[in-house]
SEVO-858667 format. One record per residue (C-alpha): z, x, y; residue in three letters. Coordinates in steps of 0.25 Angstrom, whole numbers, padded with zeros to 4 digits, always signed. Example, Ala and Ser with C-alpha at 12.3 -4.5 7.8 and 13.67 -1.06 7.14 Angstrom:
# SEVO-858667
+0031+0049-0018ALA;+0029+0055-0004SER;
***
This chain:
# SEVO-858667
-0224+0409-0068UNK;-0222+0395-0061UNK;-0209+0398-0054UNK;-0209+0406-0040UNK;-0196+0414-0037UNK;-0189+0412-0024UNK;-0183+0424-0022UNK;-0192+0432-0016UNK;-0186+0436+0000UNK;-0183+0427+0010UNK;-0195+0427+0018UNK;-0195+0431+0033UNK;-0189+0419+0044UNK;-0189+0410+0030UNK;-0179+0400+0032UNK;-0164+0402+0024UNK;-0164+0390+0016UNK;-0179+0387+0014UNK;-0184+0373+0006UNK;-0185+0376-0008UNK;-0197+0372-0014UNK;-0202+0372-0028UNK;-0219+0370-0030UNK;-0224+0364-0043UNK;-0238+0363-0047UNK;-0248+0366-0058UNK;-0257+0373-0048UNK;-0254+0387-0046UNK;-0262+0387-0034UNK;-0254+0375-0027UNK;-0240+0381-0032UNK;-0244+0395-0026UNK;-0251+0390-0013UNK;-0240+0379-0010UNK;-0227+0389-0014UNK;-0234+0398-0003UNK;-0233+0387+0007UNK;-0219+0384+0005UNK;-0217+0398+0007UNK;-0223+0399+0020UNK;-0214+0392+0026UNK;-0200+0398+0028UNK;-0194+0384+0026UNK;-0198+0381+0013UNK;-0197+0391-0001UNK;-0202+0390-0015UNK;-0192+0391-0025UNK;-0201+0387-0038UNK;-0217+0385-0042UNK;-0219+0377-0055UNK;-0232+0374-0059UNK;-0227+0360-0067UNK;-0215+0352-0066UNK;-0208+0355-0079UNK;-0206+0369-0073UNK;-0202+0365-0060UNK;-0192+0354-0068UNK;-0186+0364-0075UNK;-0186+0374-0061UNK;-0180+0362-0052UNK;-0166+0366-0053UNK;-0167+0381-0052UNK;-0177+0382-0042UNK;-0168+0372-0034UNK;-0179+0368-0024UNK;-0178+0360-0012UNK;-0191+0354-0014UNK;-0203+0352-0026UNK;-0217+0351-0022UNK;-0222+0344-0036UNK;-0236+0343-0040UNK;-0240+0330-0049UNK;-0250+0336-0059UNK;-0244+0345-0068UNK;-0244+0350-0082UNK;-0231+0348-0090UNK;-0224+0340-0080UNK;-0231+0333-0069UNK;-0223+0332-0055UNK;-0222+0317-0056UNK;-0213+0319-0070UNK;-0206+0331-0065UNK;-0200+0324-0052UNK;-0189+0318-0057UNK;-0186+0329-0063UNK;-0185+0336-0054UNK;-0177+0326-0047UNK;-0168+0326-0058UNK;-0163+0339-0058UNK;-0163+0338-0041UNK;-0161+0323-0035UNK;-0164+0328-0021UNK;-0175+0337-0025UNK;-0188+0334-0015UNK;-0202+0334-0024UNK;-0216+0332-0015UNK;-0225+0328-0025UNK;-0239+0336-0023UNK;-0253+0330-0028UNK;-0266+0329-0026UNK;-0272+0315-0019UNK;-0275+0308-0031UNK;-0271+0292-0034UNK;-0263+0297-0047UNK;-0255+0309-0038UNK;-0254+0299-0029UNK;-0246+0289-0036UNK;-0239+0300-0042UNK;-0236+0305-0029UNK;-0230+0291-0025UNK;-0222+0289-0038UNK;-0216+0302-0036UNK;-0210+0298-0024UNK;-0204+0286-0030UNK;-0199+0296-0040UNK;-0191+0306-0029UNK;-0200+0314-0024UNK;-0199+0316-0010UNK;-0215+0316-0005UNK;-0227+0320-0010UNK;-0240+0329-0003UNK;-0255+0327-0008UNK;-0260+0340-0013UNK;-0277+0344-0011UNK;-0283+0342-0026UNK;-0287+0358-0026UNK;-0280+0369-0025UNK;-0289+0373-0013UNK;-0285+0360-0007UNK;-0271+0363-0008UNK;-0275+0378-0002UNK;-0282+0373+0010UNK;-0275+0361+0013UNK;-0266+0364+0026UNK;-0261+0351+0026UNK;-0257+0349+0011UNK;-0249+0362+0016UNK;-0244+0356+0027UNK;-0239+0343+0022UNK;-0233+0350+0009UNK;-0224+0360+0016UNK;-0218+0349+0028UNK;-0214+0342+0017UNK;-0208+0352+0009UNK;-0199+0355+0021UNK;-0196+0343+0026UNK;-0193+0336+0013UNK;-0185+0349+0009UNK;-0179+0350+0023UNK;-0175+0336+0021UNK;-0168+0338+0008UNK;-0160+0347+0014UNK;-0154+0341+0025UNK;-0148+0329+0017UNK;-0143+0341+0007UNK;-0152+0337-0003UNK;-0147+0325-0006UNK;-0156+0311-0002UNK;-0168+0316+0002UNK;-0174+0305-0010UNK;-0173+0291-0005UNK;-0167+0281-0015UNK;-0178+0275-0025UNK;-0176+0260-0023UNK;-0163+0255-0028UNK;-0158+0269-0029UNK;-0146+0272-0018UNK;-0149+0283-0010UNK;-0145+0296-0015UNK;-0130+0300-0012UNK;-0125+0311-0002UNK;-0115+0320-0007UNK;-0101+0317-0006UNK;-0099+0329+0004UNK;-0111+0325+0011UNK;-0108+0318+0024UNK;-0115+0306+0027UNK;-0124+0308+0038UNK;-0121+0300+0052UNK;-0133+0290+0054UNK;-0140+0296+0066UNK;-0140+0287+0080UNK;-0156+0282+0083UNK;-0161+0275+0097UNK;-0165+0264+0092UNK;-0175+0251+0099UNK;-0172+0236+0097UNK;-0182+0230+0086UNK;-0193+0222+0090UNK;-0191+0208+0093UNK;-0204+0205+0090UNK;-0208+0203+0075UNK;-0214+0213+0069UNK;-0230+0210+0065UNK;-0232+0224+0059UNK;-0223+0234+0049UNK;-0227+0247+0052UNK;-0222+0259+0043UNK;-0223+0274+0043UNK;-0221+0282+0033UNK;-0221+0296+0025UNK;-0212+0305+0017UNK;-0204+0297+0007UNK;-0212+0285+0014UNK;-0217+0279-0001UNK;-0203+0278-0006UNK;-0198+0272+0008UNK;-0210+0263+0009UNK;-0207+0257-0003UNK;-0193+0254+0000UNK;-0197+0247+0012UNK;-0205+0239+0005UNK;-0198+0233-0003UNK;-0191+0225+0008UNK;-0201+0222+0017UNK;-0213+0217+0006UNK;-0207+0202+0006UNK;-0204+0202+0022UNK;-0217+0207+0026UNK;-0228+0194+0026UNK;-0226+0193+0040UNK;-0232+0208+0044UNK;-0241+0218+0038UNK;-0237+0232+0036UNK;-0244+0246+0038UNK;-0239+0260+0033UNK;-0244+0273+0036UNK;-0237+0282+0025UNK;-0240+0297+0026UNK;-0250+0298+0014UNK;-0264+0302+0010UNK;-0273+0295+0004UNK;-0272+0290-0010UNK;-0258+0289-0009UNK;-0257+0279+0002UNK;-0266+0267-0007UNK;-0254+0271-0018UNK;-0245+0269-0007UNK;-0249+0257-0005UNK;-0249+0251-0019UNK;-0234+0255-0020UNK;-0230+0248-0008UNK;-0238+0234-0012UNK;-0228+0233-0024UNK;-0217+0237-0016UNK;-0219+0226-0006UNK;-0228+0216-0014UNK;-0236+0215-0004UNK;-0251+0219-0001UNK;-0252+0234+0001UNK;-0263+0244+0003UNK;-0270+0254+0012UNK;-0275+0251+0025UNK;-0288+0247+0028UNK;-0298+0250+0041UNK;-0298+0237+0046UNK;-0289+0230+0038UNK;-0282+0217+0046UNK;-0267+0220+0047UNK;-0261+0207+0038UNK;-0248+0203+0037UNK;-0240+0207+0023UNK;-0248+0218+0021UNK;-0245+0233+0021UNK;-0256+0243+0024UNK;-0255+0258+0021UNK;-0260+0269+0028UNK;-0271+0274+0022UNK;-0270+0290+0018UNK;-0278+0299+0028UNK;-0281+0287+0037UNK;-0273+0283+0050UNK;-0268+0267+0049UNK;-0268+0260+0063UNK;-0268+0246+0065UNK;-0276+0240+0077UNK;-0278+0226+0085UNK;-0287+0218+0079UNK;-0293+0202+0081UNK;-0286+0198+0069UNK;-0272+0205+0070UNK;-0273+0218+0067UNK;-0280+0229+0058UNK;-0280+0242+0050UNK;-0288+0255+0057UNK;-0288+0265+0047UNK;-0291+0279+0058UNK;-0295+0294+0052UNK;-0291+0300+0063UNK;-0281+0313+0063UNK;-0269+0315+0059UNK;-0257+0312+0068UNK;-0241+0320+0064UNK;-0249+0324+0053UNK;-0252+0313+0045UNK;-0265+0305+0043UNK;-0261+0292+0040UNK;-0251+0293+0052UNK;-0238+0284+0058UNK;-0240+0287+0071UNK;-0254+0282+0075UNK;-0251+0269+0065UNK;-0239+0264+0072UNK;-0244+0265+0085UNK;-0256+0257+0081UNK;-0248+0246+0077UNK;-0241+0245+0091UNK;-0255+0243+0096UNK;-0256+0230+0087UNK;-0241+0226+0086UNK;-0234+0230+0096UNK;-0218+0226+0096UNK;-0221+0218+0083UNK;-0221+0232+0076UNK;-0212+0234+0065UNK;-0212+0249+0061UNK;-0205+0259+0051UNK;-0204+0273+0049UNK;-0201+0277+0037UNK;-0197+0293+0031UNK;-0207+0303+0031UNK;-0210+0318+0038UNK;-0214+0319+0053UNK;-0214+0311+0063UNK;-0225+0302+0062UNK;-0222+0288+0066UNK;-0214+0291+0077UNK;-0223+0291+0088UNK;-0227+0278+0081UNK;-0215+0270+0079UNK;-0213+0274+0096UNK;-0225+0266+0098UNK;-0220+0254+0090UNK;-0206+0255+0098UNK;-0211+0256+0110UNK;-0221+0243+0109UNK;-0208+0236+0104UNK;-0210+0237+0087UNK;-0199+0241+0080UNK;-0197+0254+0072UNK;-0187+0256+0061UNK;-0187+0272+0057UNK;-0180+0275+0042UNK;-0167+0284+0043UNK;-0166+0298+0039UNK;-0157+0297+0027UNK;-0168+0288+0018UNK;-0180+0295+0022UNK;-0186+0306+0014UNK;-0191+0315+0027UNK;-0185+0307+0040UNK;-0197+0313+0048UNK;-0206+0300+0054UNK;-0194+0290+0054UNK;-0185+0302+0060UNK;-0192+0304+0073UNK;-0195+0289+0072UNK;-0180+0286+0073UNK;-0177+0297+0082UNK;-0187+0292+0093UNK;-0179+0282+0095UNK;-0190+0271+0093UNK;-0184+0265+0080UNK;-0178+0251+0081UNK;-0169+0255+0066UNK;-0167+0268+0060UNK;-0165+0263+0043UNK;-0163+0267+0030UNK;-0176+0265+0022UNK;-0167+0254+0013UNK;-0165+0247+0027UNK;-0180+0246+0032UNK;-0185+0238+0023UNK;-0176+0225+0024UNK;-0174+0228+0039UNK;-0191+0229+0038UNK;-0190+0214+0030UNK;-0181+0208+0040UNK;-0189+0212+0052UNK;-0202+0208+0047UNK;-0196+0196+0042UNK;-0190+0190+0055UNK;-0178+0194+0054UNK;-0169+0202+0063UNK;-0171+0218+0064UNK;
***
């Protein structure tokens, strides 16, 4: 039986409304092992277990869930086929994509979110991996609740963001637009930027490549770093995707690799990016050290190694994803006289990193993601901020 009833009791200090969330796998060790973890925690509840996506299709609408965590490799009907849909039948539905770090999951994993799904979680290649991975655990259930939790707060209408040349998804008549919230902001640099620094994760590929579309043309004048929240395999895809975007030259970072202008250098997976002084200008430290919020590559660690380099001729963004990684980084960046600009809660799929960005009052503009692109172009290209 692939379904899991919820209507067992409510358990003990559990949460009234809980996150509803439906698992779909072919393994039944994975649906079983990862359904217990949601029901751990009294925030979160399974509402369905499907071991292929034709069954969890068919289930979307009755099982109603908040949230589908959905597997790539499947018998019948692969998670990649199944998302739309599933999207279908529920616009506002938030999918996590779940596979195993292989260069075909991996671009799956990518075109899924160019597709709607909200994010996506590598999974260990075993089953014991997945049993004795406490950070697989971890990553999988914060983002369960904080995409679902996100859902809800709008009242499950724009969580997605709008694919390019799509508006952005309509509120209800009876919804009340939101007043834009008031931010202390700093004066822009009035020195021009040398550097485009940009960190990024949840809903970060999707926001990434609307960025570039502007600023690919405008940026000949500077070179530009990311660190994305990604591990490894996915960042080299990454990177491939943002060289057509941009039309420009487009890869992982390299240990030792001179910083050039009209250039953009990923964050390797696993690896920490810094940038450090060098005779000829500047170059690329790739560094294995631990963790910082979390994360391995990390924002943090990356912005504050540029101030060392660049000082006020920082030009940095923060775009969407979970935490508040970045924060501590884009302070650095204001207070040696760079710029910062933060993307607003309405267009970012977790308003995590650029919220606590914003809300430290380091941030010299606080924009929708459609706005920081051009405003990006401009600023690179001489003009006025």
């Amino acid at each position: 039986m692939s379904v899991i009833s919820n209507t067992a009791p409510a358990r003990a200090g559990a949460v009234t409304d809980p996150i509803k969330v439906m698992v779909v796998d072919d393994s039944v060790v994975v649906r079983g092992l990862v359904s217990r973890w949601i029901d751990e925690d009294p925030a979160l509840a399974v509402v369905s277990a499907h071991r292929n996506g034709k069954l969890a299709v068919e289930d979307i609408v009755r099982s109603d869930p908040d949230v589908v965590i959905l597997d790539i490799e499947m018998p019948e009907l692969d998670g990649l086929a199944a998302l739309p849909q599933m999207l279908k039948k529920k616009p506002n539905l938030v999918v996590i994509m779940a596979s195993t770090l292989t260069r075909r999951n991996a671009e799956t994993s990518l075109r899924a979110l160019s597709l709607g799904a909200a994010d996506y979680v590598p999974k260990p290649e075993s089953n014991s991996g997945v049993t004795t991975s406490t950070e697989f655990r971890r990553e999988l259930t914060e983002k369960v609740k904080s995409l679902g939790q996100r859902v809800r707060s709008r009242g499950r209408t724009g969580l997605h963001q709008a694919k390019p040349g799509q508006a952005a998804p309509a509120r209800p008549a009876s919804a009340p637009t939101p007043a834009k919230p008031a931010f202390t902001t700093r004066p822009y640099s009035r020195v021009a930027p040398r550097v485009l620094v940009i960190g990024s994760s949840t809903g970060g590929p999707q926001a990434l490549a609307e960025v570039f579309k502007h600023i690919g043309p405008a940026m000949s004048r500077v070179p530009v770093l990311i660190t994305q929240h990604m591990p490894p395999t996915f960042t080299s895809i990454l990177a491939e995707h943002i060289a057509k975007t941009a039309a420009r030259p487009c890869a992982e970072a390299e240990d030792g690799e001179p910083v050039m202008p009209g250039r953009i250098y990923v964050a390797r997976g696993g690896m920490h990016m810094l940038i450090q002084k060098a005779a000829s200008g500047a170059v690329i430290r790739l560094s294995d050290s631990a963790p910082v919020n979390f994360c391995k590559p990390a924002v943090d660690p990356f912005f504050k190694s540029a101030v060392d380099v660049y000082g006020s001729a920082i030009l940095a963004a923060v775009l969407t994803g979970m935490g508040n990684d970045g924060a501590d980084g884009a302070a650095a960046i204001s207070a040696a006289g760079g710029s910062v600009i933060a993307q607003d809660e309405e267009t970012s799929v977790v308003w995590g990193m650029p919220g606590a960005t914003a809300k430290s009052g380091v941030c010299s503009d606080v924009l929708a993601l459609k706005e920081i692109g051009p405003k990006l172009a401009r600023i690179i290209g001489g003009g006025r901020p």
